[in-house]
N, CA, C and O atoms as CSV, one atom per row, in Angstrom:
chain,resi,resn,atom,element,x,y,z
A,1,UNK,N,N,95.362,-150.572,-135.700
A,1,UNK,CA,C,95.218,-150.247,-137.107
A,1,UNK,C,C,96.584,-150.358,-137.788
A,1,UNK,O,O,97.683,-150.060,-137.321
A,2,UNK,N,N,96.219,-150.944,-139.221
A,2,UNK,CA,C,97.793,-151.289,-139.728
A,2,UNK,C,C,97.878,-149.716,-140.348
A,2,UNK,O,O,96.946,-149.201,-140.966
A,3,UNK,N,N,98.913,-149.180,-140.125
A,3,UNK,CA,C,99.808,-147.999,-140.799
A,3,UNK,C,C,99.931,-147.819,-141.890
A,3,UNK,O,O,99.649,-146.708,-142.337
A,4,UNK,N,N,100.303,-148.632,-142.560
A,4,UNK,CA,C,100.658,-148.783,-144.108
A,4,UNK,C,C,99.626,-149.499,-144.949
A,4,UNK,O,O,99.917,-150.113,-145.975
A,5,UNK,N,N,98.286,-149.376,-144.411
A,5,UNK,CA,C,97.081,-149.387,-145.366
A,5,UNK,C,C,96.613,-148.263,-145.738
A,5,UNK,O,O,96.677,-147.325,-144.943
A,6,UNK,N,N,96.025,-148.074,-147.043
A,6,UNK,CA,C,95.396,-146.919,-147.479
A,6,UNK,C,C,94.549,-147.297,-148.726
A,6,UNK,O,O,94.655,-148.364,-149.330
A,7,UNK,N,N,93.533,-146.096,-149.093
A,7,UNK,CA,C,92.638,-146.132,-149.610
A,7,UNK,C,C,93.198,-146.091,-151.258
A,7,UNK,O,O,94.254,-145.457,-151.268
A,8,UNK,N,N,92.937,-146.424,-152.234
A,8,UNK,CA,C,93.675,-145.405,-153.451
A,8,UNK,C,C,92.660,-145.870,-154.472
A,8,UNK,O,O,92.070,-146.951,-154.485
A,9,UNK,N,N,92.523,-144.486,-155.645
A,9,UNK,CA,C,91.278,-145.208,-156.678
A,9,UNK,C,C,92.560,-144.541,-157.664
A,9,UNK,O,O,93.440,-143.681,-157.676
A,10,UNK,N,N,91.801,-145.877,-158.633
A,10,UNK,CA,C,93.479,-146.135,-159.855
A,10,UNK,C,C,92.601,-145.831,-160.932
A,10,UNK,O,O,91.447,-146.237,-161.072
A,11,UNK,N,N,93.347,-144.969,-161.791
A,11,UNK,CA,C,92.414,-144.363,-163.192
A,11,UNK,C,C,93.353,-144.830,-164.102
A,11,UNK,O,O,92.721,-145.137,-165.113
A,12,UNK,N,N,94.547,-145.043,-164.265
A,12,UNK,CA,C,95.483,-145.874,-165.287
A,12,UNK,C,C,95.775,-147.030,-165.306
A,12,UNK,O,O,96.447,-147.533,-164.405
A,13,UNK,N,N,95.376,-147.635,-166.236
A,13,UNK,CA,C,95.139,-148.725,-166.430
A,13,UNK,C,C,96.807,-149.898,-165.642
A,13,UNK,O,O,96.885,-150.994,-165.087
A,14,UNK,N,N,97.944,-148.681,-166.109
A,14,UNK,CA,C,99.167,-149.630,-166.078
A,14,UNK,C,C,99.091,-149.851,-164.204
A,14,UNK,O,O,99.407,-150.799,-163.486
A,15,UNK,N,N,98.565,-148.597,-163.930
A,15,UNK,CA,C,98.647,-148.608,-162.068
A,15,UNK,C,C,97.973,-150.288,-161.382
A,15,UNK,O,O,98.439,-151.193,-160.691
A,16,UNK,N,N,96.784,-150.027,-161.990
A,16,UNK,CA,C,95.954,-151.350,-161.567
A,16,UNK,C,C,96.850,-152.768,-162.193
A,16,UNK,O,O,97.181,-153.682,-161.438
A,17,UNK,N,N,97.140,-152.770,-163.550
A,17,UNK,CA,C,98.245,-153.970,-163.315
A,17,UNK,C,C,99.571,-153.911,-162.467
A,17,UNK,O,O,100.129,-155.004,-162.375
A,18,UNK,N,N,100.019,-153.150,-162.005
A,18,UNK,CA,C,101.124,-152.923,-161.084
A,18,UNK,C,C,100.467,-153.408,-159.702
A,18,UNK,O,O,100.932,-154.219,-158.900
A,19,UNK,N,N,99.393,-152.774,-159.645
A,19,UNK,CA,C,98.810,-153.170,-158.200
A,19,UNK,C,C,98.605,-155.042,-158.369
A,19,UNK,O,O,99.335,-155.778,-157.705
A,20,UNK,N,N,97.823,-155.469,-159.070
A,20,UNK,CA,C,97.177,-156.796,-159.347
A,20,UNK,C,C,98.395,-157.190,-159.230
A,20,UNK,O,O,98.508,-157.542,-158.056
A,21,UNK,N,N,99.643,-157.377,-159.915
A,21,UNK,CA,C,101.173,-158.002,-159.983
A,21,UNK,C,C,101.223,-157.919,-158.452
A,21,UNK,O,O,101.146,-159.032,-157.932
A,22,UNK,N,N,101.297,-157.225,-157.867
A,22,UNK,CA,C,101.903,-157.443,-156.359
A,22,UNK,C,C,101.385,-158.428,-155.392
A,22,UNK,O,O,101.885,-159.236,-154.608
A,23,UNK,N,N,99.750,-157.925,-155.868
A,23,UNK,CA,C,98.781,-158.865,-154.671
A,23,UNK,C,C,98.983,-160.662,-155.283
A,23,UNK,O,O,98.687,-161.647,-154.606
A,24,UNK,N,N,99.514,-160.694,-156.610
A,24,UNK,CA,C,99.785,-162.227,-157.161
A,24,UNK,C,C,100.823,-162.891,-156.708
A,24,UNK,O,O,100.917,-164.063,-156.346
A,25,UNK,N,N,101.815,-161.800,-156.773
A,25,UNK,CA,C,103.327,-162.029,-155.954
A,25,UNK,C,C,103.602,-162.381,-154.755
A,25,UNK,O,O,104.340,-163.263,-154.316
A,26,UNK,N,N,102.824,-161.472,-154.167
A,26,UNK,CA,C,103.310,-161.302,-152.848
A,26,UNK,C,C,103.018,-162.807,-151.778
A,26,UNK,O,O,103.828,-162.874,-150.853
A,27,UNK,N,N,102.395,-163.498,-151.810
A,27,UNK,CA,C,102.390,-164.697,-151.282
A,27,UNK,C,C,103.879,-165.608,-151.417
A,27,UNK,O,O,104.377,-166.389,-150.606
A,28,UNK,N,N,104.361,-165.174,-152.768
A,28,UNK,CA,C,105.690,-165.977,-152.898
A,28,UNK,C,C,106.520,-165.116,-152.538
A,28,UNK,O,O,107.614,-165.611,-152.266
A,29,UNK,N,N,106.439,-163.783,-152.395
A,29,UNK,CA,C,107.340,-162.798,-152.305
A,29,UNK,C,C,107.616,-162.970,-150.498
A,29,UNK,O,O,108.734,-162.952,-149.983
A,30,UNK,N,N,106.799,-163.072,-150.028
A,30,UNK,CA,C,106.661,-163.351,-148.160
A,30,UNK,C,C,107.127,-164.450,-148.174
A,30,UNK,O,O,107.511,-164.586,-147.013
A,31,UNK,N,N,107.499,-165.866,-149.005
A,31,UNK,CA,C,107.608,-166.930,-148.493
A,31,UNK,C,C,106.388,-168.252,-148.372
A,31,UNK,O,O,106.516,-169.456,-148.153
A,32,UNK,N,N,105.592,-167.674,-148.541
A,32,UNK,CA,C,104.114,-168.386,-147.765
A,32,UNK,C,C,104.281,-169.741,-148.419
A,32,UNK,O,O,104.299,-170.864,-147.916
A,33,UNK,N,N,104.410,-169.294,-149.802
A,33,UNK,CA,C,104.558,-170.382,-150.822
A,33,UNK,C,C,105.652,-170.290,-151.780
A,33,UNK,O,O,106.436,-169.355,-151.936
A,34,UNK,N,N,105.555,-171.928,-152.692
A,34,UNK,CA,C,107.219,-172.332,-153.415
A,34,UNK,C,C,106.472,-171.650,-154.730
A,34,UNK,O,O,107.198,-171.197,-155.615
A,35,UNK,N,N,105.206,-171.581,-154.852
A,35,UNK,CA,C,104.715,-171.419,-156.525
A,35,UNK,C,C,103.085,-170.636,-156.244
A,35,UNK,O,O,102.092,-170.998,-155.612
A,36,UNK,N,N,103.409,-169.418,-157.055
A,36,UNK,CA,C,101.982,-168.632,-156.722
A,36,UNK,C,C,100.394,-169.653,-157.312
A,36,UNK,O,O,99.262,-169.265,-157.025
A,37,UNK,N,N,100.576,-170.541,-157.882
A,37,UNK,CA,C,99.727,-171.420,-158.411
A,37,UNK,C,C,99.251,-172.036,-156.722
A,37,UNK,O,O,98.055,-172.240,-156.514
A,38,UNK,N,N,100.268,-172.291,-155.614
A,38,UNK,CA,C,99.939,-172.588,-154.649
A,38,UNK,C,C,98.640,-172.239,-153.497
A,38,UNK,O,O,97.919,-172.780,-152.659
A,39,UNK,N,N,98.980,-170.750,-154.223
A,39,UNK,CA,C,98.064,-170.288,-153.089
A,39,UNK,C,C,96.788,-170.471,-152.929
A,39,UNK,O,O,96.091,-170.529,-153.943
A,40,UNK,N,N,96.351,-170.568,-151.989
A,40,UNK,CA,C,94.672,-171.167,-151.912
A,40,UNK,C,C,93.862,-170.083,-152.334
A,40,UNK,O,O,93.085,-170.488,-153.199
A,41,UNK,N,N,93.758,-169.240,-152.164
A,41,UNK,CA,C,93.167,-167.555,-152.696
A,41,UNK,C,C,93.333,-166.901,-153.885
A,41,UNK,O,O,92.808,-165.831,-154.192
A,42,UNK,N,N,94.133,-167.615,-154.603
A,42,UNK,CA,C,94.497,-167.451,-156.392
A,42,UNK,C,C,93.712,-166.840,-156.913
A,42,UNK,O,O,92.570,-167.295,-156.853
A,43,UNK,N,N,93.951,-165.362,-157.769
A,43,UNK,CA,C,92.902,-165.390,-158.455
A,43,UNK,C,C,93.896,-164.999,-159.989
A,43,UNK,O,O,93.600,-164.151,-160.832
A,44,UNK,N,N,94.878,-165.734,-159.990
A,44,UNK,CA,C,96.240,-165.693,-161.336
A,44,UNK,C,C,95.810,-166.751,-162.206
A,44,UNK,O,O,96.462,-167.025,-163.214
């Protein structure tokens, strides 16, 4: 089991764009890819 997963329910609106920003990022943020447009799983 990964450690640093968890459950969380977001009632502010700014939380859920903070969250959404990361999961868009984070493919370029790891490296995976040169341009988040790249990623095959896009949903930006």
């Amino acid at each position: 089991m990964n450690t640093r997963s968890y459950d969380r329910n977001i009632y502010i609106e700014r939380a859920l764009r903070q969250k959404l920003d990361y999961c868009h990022k984070n493919p370029l943020t790891r490296g995976v890819v040169d341009d988040p447009a790249d990623w095959r799983w896009r949903s930006y």
